[in-house]
Each structure stands twice: as structure tokens, then as C-alpha cells.
DSSP file (Angstrom, degrees, kcal/mol; ACC not computed):
  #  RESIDUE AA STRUCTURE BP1 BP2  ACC     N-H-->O    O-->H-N    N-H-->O    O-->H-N    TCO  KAPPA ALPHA  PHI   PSI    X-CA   Y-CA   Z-CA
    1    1 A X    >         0   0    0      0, 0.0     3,-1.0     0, 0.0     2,-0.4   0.000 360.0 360.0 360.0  21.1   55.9  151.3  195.1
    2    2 A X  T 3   +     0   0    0      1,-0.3     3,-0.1     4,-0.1     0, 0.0  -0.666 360.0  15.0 -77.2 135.9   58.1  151.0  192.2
    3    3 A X  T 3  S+     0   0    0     -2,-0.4     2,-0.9     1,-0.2    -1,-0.3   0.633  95.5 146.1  99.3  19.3   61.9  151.4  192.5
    4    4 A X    X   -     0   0    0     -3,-1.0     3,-3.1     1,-0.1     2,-1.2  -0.756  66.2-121.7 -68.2  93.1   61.5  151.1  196.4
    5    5 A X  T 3> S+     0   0    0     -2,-0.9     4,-0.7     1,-0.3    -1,-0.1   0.390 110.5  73.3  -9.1 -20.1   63.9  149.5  198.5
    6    6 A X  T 34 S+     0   0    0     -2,-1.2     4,-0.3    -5,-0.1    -1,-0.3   0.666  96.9  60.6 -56.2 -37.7   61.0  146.9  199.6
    7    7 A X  T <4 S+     0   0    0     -3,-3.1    -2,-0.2    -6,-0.2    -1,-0.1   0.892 110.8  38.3 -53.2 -60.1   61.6  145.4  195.8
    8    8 A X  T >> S+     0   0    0     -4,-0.3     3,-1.0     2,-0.1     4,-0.9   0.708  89.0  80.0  18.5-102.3   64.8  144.8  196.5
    9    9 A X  T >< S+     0   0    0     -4,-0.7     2,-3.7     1,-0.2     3,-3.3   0.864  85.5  62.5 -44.7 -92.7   65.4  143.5  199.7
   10   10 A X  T 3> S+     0   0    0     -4,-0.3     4,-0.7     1,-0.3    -1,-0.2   0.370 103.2  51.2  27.8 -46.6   64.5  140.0  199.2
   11   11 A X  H <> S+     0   0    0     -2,-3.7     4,-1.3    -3,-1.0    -1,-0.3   0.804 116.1  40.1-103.9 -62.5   67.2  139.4  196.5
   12   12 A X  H <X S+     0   0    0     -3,-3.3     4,-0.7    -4,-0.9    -2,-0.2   0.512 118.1  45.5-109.9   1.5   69.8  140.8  198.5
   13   13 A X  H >> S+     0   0    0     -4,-0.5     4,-1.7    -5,-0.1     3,-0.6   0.801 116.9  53.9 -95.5 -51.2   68.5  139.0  202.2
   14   14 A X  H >X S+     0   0    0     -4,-0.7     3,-3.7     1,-0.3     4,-1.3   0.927 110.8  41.2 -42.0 -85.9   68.1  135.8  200.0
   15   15 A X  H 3X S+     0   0    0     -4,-1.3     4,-2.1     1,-0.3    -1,-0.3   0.484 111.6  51.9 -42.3 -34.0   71.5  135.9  198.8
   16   16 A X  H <X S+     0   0    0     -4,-0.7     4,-2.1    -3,-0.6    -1,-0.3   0.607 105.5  61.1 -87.8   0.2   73.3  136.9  202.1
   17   17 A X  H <X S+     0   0    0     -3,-3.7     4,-1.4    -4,-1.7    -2,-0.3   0.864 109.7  39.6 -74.0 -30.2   71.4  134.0  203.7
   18   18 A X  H  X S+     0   0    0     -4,-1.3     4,-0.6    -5,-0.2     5,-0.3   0.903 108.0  54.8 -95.0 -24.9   73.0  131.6  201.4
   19   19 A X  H >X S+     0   0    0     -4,-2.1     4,-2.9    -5,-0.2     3,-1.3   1.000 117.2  45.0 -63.8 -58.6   76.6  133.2  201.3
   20   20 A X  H >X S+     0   0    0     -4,-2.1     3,-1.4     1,-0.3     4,-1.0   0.730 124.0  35.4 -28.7 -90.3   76.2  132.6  205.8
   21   21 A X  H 3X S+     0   0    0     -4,-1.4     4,-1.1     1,-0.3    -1,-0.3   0.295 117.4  49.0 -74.8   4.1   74.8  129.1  205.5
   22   22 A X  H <X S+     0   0    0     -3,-1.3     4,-1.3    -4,-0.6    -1,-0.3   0.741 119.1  45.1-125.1 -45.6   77.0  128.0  202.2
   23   23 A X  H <X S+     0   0    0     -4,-2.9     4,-0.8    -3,-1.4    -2,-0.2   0.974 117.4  42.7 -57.5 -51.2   80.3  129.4  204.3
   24   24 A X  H  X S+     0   0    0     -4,-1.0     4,-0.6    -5,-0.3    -2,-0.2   0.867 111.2  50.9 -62.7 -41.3   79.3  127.8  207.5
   25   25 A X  H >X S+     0   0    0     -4,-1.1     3,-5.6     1,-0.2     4,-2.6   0.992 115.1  50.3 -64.2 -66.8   78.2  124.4  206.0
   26   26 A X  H 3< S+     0   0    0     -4,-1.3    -2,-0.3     1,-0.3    -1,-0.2   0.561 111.8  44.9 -44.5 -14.4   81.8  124.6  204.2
   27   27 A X  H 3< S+     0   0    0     -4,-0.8    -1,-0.3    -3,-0.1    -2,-0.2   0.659 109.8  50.6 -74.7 -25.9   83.5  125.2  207.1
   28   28 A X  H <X S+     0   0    0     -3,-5.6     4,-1.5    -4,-0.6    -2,-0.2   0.818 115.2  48.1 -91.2 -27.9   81.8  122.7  209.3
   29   29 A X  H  X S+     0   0    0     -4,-2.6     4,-1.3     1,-0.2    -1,-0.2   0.570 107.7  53.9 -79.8  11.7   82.5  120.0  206.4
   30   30 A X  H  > S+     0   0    0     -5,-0.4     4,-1.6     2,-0.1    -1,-0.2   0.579 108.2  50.0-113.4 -25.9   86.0  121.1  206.2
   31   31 A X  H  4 S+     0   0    0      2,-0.2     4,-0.5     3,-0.1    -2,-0.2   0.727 110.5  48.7 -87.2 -12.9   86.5  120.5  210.1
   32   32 A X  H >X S+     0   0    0     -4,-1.5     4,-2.5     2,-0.2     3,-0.7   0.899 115.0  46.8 -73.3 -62.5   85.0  117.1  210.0
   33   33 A X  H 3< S+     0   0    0     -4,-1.3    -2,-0.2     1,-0.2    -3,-0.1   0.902 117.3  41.1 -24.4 -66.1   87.4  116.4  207.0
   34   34 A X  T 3X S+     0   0    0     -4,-1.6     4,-2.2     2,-0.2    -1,-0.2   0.610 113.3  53.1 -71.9 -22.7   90.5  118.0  208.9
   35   35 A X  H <> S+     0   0    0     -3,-0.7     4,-6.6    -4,-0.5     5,-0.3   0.944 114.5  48.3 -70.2 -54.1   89.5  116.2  212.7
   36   36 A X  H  < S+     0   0    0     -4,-2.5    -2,-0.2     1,-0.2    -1,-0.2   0.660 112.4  43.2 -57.0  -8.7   89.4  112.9  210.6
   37   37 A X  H  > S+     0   0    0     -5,-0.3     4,-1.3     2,-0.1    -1,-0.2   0.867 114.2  50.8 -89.2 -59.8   92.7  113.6  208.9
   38   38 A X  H >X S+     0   0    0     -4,-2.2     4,-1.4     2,-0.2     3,-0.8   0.936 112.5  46.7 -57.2 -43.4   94.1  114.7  212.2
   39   39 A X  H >X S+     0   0    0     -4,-6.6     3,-3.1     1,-0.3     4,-2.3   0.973 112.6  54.2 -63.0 -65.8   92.7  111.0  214.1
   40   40 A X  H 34>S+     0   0    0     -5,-0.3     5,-3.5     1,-0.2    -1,-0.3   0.765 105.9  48.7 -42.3 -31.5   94.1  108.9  211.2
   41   41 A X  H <<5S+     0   0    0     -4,-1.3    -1,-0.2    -3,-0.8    -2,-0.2   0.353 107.7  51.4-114.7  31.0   97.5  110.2  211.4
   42   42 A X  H <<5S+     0   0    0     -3,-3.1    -2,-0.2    -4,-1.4    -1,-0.2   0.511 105.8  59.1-107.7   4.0   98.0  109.8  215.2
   43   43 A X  T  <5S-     0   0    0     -4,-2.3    -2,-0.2    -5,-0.3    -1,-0.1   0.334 123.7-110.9-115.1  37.4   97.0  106.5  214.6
   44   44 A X  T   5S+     0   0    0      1,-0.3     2,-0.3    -5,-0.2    -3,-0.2   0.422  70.8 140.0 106.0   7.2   99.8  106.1  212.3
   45   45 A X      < -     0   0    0     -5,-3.5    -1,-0.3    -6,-0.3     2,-0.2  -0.758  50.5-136.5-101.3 135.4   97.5  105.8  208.8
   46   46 A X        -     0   0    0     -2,-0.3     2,-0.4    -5,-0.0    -5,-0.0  -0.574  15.0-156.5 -89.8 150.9   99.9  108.0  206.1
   47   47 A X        -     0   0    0     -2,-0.2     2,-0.5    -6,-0.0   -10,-0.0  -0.848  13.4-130.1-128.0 147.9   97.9  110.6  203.7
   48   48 A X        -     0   0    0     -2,-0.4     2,-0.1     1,-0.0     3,-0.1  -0.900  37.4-108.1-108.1 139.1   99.6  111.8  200.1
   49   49 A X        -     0   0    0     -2,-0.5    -1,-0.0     1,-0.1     0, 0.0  -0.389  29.1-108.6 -77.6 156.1   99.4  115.1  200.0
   50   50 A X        -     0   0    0     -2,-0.1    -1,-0.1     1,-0.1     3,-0.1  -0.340  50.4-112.0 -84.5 171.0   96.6  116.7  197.3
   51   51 A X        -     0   0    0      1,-0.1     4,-0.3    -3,-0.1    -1,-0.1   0.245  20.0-100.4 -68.7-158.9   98.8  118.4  194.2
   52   52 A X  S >> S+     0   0    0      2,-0.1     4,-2.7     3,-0.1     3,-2.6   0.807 130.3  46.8-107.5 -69.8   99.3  122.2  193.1
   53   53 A X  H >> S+     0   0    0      1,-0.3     4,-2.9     2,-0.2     3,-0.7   0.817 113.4  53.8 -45.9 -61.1   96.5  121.3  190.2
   54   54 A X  H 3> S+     0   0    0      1,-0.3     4,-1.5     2,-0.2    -1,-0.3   0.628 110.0  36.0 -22.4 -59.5   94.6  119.8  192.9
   55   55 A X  H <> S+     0   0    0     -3,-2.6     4,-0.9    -4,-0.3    -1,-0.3   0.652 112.8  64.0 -88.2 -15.9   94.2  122.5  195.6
   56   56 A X  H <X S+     0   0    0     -4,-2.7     4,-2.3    -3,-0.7     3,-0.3   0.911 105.9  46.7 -56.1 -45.5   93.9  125.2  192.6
   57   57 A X  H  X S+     0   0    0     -4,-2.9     4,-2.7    -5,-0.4     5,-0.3   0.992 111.1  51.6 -65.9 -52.9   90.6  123.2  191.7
   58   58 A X  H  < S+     0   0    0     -4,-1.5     4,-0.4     1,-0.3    -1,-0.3   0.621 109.9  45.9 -77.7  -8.9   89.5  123.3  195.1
   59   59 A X  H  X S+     0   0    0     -4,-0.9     4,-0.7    -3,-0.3    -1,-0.3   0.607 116.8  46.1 -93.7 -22.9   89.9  126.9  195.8
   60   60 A X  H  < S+     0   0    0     -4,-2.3     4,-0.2    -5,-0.2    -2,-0.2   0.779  99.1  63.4 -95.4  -7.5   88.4  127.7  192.9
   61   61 A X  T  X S+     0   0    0     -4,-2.7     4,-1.9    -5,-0.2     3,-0.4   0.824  95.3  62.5 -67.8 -45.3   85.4  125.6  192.8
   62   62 A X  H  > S+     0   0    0     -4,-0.4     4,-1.1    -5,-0.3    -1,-0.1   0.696 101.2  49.4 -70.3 -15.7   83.7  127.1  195.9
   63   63 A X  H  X S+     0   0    0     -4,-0.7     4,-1.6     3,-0.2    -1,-0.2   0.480 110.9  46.7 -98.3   4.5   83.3  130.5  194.7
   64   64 A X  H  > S+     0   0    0     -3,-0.4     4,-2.8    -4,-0.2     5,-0.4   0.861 109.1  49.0 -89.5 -22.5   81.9  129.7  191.7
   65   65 A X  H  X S+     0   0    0     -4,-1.9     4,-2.2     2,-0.2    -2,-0.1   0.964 115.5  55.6 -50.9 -58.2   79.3  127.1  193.1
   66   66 A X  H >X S+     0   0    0     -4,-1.1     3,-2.1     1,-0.3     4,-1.5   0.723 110.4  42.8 -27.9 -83.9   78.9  130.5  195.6
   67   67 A X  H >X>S+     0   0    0     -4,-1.6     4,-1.5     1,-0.3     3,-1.2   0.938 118.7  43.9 -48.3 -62.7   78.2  132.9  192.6
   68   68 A X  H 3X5S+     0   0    0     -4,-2.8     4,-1.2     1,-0.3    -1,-0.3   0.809 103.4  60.8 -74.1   2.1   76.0  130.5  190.9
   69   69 A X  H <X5S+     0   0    0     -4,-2.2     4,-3.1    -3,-2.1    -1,-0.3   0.762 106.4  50.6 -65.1 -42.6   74.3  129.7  194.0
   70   70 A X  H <<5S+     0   0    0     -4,-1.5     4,-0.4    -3,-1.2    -2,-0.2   0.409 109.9  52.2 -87.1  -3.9   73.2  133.8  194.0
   71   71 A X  H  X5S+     0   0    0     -4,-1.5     4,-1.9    -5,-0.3    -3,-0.2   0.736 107.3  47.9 -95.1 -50.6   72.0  133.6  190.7
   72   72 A X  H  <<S+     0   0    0     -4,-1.2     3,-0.4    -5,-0.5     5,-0.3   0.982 116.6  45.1 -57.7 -53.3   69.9  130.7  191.3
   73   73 A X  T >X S+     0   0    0     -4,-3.1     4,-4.9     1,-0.2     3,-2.3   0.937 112.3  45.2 -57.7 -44.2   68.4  132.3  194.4
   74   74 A X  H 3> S+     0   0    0     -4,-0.4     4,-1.7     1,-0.3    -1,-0.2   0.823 122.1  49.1 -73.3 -22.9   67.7  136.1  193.1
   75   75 A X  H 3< S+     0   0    0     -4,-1.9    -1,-0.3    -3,-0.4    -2,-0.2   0.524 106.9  42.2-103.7  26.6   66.3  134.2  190.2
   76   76 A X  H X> S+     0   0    0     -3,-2.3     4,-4.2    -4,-0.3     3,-1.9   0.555 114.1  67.1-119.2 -44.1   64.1  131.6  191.7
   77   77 A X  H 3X S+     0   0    0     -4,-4.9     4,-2.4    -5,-0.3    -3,-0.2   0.934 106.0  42.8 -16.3 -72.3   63.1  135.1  194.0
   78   78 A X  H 3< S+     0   0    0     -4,-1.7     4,-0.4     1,-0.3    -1,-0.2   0.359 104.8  57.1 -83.3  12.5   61.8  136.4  191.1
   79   79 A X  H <4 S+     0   0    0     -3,-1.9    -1,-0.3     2,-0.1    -2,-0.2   0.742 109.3  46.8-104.0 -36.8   60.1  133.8  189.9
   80   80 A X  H  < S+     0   0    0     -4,-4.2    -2,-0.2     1,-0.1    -3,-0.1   0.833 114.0  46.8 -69.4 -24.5   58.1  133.4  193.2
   81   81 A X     <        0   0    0     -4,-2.4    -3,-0.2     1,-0.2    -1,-0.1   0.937 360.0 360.0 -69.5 -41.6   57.1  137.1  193.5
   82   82 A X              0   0    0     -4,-0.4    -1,-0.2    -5,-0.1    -2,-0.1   0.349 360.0 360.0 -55.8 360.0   56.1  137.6  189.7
């Protein structure tokens, strides 16, 4: 059964399970953020807006967690099959 597509799978089911739930949880906390922004400034409380550096960091911080998030899994995978 070597070099089967059964070998595999695992690693690559793992991995799209965590890219769904790791999008969706970021999404759901980024609409809780954004409701709470929205209720605060209709009731008249003022927000500073994030910087250039700021929002740079924050787009680029979630795909790396992502990638090293898929590294941890396909290798914590193969540490439970072995």
C-alpha cells in the first residue's frame, strides 16, 4: 500500500479542515470586532483609525499563522500514524 493515495489523504483532509475552521473562526471574530465598532460609533464613542504599518501587520500575520498552522498539523499527522 505504499505510494497510495490512502497515505496521503489525511495530510491533505487535516489541513483543509484547518484552513475552513481557521477562515471561519477569523471571520466570525472579525464580525464581532466590526458589529462592536459599528454600536460604539452610533453611540457617538470616536475610534483612531489603525496605521499603513498597522493593517500591513495584520494582513500579513494571518497567513502565516495559516501556513504554520499546516505544518503543525501534517506534522503532528505523522507523528500519530508512525
Amino acid at each position: 500500500m505504499n505510494g497510495s493515495w490512502a497515505n496521503f489523504f489525511p495530510y491533505f483532509a487535516g489541513a483543509f479542515k484547518i484552513i475552513v475552521l481557521g477562515i471561519g473562526a477569523y471571520l466570525a471574530i472579525k464580525w464581532h470586532f466590526d458589529e462592536e465598532r459599528r454600536v460604539r460609533e452610533a453611540e457617538g464613542v470616536v475610534f483612531d483609525k489603525p496605521s499603513a504599518m498597522k493593517k500591513l501587520a495584520m494582513i500579513l500575520a494571518f497567513p502565516v499563522f495559516l501556513v504554520i498552522l499546516i505544518l503543525l498539523v501534517i506534522y503532528a499527522t505523522n507523528w500519530f500514524l508512525d
